[in-house]
Biopython code that builds the backbone (N, CA, C, O; Angstrom):
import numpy as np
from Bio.PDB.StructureBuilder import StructureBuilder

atoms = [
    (1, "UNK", "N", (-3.131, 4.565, 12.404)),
    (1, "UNK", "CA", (-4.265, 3.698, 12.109)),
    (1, "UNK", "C", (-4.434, 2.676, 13.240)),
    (1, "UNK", "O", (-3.396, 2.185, 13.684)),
    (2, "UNK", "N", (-5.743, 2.247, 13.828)),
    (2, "UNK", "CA", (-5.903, 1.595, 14.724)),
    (2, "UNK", "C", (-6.242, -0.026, 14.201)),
    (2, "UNK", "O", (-6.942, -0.309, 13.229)),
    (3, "UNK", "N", (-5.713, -0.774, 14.901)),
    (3, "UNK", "CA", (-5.601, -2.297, 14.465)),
    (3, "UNK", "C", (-7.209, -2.435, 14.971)),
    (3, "UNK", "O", (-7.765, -1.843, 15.897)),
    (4, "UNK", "N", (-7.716, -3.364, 14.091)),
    (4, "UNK", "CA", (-8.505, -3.954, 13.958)),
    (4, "UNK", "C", (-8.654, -5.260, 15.256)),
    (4, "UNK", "O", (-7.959, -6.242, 14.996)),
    (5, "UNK", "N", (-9.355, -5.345, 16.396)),
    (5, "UNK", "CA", (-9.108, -5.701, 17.614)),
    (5, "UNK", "C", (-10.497, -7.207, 17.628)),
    (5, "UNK", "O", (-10.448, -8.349, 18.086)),
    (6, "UNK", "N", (-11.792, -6.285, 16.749)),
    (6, "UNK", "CA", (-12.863, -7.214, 16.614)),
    (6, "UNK", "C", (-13.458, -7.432, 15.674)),
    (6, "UNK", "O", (-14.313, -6.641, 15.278)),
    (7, "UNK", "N", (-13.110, -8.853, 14.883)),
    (7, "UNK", "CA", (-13.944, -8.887, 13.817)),
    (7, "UNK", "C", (-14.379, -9.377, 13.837)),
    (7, "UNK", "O", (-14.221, -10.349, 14.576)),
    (8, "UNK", "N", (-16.016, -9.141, 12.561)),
    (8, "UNK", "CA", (-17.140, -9.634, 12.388)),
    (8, "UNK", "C", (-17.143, -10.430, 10.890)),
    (8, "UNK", "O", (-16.863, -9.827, 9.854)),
    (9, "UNK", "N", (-17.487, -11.814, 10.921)),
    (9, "UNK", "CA", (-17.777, -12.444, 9.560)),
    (9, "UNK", "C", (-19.212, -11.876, 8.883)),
    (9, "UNK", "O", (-20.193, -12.619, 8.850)),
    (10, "UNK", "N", (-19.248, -10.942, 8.517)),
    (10, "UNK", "CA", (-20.417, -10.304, 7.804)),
    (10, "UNK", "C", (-21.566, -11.260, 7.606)),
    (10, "UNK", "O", (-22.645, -11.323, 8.195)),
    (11, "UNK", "N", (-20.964, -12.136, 6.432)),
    (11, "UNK", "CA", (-21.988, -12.941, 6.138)),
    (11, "UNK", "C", (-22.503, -14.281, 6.978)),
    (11, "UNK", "O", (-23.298, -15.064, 6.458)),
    (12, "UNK", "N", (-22.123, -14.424, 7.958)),
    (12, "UNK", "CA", (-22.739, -15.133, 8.927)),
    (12, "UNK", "C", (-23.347, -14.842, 9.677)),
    (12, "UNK", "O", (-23.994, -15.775, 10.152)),
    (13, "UNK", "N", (-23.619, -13.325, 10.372)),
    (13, "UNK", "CA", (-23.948, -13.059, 11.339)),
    (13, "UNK", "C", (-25.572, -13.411, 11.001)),
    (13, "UNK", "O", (-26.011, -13.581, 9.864)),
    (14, "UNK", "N", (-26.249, -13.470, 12.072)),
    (14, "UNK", "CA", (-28.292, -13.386, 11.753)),
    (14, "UNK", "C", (-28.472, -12.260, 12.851)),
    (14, "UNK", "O", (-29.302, -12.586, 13.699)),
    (15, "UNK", "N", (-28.022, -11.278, 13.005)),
    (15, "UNK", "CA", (-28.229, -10.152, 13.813)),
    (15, "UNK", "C", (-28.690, -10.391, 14.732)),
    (15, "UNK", "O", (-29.284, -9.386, 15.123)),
    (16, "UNK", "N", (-28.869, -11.703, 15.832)),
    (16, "UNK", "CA", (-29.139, -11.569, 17.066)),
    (16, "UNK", "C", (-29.100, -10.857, 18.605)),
    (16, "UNK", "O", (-29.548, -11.230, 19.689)),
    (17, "UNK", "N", (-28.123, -9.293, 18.051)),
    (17, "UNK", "CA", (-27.889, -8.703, 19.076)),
    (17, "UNK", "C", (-27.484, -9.487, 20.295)),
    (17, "UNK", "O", (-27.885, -8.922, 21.312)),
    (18, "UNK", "N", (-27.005, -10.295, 20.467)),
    (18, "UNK", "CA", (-26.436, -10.838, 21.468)),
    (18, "UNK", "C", (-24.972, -10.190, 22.443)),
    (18, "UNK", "O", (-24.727, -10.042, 23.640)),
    (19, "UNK", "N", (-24.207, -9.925, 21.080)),
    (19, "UNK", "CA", (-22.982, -9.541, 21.228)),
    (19, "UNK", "C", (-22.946, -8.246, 21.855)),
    (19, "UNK", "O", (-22.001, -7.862, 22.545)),
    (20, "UNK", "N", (-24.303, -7.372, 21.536)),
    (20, "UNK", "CA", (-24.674, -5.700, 21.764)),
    (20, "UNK", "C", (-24.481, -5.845, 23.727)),
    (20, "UNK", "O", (-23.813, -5.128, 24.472)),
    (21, "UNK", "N", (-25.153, -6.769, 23.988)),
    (21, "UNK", "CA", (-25.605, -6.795, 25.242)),
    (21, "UNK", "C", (-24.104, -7.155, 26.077)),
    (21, "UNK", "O", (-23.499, -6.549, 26.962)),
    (22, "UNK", "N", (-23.826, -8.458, 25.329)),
    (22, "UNK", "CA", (-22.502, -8.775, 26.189)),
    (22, "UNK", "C", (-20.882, -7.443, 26.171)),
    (22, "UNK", "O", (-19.892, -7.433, 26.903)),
    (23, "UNK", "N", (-21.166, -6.756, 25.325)),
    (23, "UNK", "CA", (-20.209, -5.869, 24.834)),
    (23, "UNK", "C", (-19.999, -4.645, 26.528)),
    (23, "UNK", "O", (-20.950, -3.887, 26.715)),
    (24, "UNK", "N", (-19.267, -4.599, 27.168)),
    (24, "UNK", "CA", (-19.430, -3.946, 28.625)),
    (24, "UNK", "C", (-18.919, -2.429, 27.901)),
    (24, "UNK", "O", (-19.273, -1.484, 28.605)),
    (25, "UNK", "N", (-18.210, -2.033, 26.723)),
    (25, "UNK", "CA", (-17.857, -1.340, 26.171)),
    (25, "UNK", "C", (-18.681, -0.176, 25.254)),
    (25, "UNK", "O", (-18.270, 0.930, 24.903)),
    (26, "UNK", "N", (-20.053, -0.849, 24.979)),
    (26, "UNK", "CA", (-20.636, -0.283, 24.743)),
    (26, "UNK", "C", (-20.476, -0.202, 23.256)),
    (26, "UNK", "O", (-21.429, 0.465, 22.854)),
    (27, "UNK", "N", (-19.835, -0.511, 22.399)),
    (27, "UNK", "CA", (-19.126, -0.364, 20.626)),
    (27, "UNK", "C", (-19.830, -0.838, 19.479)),
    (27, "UNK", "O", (-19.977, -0.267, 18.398)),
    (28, "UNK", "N", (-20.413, -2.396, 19.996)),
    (28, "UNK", "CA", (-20.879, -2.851, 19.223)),
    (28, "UNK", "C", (-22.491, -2.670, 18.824)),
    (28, "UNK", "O", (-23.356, -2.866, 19.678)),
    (29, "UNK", "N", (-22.835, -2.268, 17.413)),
    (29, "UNK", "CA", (-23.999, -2.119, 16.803)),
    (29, "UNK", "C", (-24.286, -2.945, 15.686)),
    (29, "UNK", "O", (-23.634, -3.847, 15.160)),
    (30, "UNK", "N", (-25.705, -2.316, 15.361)),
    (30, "UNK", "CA", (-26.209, -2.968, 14.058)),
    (30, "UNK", "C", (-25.890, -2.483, 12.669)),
    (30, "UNK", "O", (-26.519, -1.491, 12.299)),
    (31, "UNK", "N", (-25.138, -2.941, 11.950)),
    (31, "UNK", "CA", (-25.037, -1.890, 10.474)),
    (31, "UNK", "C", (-26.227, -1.671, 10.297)),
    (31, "UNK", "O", (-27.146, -2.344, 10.765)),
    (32, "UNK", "N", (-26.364, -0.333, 9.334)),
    (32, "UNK", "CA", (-27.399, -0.123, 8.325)),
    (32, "UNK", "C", (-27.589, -1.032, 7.445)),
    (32, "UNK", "O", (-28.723, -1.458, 7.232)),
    (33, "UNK", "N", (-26.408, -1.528, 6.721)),
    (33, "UNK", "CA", (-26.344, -2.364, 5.744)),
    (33, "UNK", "C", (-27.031, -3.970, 5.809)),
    (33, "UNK", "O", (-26.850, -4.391, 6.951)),
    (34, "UNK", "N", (-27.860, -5.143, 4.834)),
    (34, "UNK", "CA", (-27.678, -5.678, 4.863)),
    (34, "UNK", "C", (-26.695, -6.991, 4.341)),
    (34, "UNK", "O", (-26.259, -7.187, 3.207)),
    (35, "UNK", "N", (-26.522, -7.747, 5.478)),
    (35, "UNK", "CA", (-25.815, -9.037, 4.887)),
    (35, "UNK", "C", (-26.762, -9.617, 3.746)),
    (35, "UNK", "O", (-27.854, -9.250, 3.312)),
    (36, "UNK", "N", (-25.605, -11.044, 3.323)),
    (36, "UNK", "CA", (-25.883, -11.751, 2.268)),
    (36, "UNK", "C", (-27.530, -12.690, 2.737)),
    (36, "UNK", "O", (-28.318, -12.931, 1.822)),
    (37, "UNK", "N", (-27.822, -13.066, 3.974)),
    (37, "UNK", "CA", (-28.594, -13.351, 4.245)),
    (37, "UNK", "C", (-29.826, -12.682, 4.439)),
    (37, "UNK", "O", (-30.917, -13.251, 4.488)),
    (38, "UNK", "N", (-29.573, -11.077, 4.584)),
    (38, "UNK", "CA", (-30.703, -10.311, 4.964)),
    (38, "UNK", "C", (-30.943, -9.780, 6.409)),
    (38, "UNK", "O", (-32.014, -9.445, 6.914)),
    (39, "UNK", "N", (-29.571, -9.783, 7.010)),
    (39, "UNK", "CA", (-29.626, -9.487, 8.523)),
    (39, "UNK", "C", (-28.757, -8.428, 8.328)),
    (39, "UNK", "O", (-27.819, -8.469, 7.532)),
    (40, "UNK", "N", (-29.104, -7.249, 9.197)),
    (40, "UNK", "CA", (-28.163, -6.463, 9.607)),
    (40, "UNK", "C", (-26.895, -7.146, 10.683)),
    (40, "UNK", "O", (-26.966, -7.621, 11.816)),
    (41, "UNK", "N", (-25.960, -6.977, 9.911)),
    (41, "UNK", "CA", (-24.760, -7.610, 10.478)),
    (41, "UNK", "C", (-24.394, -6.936, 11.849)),
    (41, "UNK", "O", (-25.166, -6.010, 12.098)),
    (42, "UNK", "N", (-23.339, -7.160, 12.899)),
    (42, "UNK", "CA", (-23.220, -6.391, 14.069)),
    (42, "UNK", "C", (-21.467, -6.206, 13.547)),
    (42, "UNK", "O", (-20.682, -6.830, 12.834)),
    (43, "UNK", "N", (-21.452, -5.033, 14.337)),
    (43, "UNK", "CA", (-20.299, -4.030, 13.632)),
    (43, "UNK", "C", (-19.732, -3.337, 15.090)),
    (43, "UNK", "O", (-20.424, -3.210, 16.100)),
    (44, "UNK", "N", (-18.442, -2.959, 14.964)),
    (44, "UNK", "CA", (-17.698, -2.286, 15.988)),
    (44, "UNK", "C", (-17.965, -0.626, 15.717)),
    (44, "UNK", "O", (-17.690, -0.275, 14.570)),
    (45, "UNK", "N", (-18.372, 0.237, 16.455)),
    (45, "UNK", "CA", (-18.219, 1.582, 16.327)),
    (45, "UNK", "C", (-16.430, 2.136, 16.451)),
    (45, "UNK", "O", (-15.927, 2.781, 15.530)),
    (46, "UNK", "N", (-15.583, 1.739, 17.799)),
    (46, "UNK", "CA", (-14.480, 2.293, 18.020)),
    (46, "UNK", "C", (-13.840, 0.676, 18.581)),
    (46, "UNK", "O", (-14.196, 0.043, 19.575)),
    (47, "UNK", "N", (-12.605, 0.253, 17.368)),
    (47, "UNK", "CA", (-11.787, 0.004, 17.834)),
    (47, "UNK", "C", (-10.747, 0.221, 18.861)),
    (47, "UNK", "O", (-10.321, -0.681, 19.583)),
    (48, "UNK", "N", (-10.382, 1.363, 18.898)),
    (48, "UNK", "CA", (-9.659, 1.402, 19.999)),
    (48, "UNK", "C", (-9.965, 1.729, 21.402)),
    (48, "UNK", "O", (-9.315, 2.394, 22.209)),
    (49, "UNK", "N", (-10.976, 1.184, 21.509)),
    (49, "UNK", "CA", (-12.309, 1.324, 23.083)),
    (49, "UNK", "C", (-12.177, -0.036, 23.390)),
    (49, "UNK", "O", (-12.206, -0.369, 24.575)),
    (50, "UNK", "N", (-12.024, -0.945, 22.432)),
    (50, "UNK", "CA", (-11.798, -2.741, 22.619)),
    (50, "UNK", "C", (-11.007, -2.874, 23.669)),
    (50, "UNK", "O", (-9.935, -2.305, 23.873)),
    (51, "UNK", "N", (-11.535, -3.602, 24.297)),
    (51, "UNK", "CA", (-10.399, -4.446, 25.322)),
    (51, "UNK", "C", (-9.903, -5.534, 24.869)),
    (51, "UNK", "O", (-8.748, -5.956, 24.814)),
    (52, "UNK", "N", (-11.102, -6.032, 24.482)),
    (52, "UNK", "CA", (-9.966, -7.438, 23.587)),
    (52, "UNK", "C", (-10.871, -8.640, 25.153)),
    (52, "UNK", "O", (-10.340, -9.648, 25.620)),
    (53, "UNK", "N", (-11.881, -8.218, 25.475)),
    (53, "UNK", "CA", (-12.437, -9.203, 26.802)),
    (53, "UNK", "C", (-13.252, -10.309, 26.044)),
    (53, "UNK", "O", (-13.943, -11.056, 26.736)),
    (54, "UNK", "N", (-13.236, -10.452, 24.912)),
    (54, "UNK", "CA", (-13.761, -11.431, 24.006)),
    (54, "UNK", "C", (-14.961, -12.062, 24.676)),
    (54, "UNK", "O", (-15.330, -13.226, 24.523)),
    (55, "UNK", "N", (-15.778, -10.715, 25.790)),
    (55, "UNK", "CA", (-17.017, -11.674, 25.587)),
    (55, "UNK", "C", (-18.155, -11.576, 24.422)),
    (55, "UNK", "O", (-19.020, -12.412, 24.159)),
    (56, "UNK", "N", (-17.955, -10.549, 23.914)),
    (56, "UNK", "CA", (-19.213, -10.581, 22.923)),
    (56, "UNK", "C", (-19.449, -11.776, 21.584)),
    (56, "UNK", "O", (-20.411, -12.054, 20.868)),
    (57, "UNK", "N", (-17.207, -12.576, 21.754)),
    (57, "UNK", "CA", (-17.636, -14.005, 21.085)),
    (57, "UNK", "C", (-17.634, -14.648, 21.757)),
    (57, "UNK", "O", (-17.701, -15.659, 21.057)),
    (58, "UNK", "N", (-17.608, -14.996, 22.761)),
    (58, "UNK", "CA", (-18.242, -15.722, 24.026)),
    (58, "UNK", "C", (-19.801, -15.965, 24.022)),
    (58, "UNK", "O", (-20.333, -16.961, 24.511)),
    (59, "UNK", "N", (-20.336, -15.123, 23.522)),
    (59, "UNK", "CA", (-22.092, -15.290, 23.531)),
    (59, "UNK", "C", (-22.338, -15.199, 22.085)),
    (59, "UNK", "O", (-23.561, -15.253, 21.959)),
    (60, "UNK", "N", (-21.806, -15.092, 20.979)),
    (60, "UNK", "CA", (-21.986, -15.401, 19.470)),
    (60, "UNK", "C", (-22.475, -16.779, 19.441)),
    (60, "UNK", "O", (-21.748, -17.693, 19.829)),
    (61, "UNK", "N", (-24.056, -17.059, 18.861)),
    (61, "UNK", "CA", (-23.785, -18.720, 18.795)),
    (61, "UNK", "C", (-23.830, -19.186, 17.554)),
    (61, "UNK", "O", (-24.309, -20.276, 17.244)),
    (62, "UNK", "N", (-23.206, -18.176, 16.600)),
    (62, "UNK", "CA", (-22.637, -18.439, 15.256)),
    (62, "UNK", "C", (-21.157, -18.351, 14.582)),
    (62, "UNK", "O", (-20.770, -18.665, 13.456)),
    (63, "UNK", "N", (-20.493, -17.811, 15.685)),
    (63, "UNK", "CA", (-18.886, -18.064, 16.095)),
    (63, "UNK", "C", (-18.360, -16.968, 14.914)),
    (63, "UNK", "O", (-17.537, -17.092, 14.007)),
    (64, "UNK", "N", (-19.103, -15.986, 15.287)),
    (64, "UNK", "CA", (-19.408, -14.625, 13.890)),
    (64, "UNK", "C", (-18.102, -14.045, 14.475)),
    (64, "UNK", "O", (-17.289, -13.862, 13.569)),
    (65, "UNK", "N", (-17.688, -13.737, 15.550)),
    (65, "UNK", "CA", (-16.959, -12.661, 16.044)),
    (65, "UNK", "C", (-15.378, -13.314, 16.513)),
    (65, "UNK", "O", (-15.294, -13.971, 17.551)),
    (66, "UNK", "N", (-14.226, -13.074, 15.688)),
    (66, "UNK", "CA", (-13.142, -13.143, 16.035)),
    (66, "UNK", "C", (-12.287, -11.871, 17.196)),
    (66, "UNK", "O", (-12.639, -10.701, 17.042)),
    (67, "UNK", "N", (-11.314, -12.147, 18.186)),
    (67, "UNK", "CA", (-10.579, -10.973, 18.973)),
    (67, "UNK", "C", (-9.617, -10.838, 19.118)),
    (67, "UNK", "O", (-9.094, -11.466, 20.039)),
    (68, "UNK", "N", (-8.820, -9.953, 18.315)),
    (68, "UNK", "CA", (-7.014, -10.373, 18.511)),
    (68, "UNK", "C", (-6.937, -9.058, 19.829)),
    (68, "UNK", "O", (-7.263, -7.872, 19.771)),
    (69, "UNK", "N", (-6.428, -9.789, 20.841)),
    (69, "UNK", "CA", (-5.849, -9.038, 22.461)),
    (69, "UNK", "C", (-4.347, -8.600, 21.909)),
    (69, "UNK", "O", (-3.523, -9.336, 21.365)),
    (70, "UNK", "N", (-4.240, -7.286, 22.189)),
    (70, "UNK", "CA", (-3.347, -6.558, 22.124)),
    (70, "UNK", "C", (-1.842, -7.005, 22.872)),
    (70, "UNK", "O", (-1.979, -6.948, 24.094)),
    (71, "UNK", "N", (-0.348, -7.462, 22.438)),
    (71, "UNK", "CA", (0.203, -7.914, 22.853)),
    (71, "UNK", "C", (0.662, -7.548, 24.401)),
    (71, "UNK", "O", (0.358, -6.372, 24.602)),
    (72, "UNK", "N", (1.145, -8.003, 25.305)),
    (72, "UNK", "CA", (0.867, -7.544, 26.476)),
    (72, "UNK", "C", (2.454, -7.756, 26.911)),
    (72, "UNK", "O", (2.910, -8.897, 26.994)),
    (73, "UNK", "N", (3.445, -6.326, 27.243)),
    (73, "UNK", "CA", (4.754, -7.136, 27.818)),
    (73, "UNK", "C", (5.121, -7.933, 28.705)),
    (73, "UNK", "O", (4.530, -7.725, 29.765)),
    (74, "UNK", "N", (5.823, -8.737, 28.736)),
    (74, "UNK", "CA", (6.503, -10.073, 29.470)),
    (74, "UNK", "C", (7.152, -9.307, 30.747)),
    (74, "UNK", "O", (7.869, -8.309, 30.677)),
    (75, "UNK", "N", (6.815, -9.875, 31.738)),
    (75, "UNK", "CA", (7.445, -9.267, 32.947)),
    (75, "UNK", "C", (8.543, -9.815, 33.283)),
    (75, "UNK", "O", (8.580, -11.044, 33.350)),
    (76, "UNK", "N", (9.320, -9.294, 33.479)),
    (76, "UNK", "CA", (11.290, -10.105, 33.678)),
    (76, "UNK", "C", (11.255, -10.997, 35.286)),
    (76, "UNK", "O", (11.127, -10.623, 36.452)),
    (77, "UNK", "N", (11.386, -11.938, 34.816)),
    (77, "UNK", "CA", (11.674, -12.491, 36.086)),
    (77, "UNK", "C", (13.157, -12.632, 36.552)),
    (77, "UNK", "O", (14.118, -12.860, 35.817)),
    (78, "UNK", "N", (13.171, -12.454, 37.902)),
    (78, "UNK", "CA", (15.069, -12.092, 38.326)),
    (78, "UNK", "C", (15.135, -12.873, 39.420)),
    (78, "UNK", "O", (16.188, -12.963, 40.051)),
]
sb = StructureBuilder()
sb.init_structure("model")
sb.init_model(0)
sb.init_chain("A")
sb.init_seg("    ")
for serial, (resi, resn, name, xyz) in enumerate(atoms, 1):
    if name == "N":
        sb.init_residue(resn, " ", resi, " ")
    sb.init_atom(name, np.array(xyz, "f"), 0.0, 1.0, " ", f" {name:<3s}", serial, name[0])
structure = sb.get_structure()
């Protein structure tokens, strides 16, 4: 099962496609579904395509989109 890399607060989003554009990955869309407000919410197609480059909440200006970056190993210093 693939970890969950980008999430979306459903009910906040106002579907501004913002995130679509900033996404260099190409993943992020519009649900079919609507939110509690009446917006098609924006949704990840493939988690594991994420980089974790957190710009698409970088340009959220409803702070809709959380990004947990995949742990990265510690390089040994000698």
């Amino acid at each position: 099962m693939v970890e969950k890399r980008v999430l979306f607060t459903e009910d906040r989003c106002k579907g501004c496609e913002l995130c679509l554009d900033a996404c260099p990955q190409k993943i992020i869309f519009m649900a079919e579904h609507m939110n509690g407000k009446g917006f098609h919410p924006a949704a990840v197609t493939d988690q594991e395509r994420c980089t974790g480059c957190a710009l698409c909440a970088r340009m959220c200006p409803d702070l809709v989109i959380t990004v947990y970056r995949p742990e990265r190993p510690t390089k040994a210093v000698s």
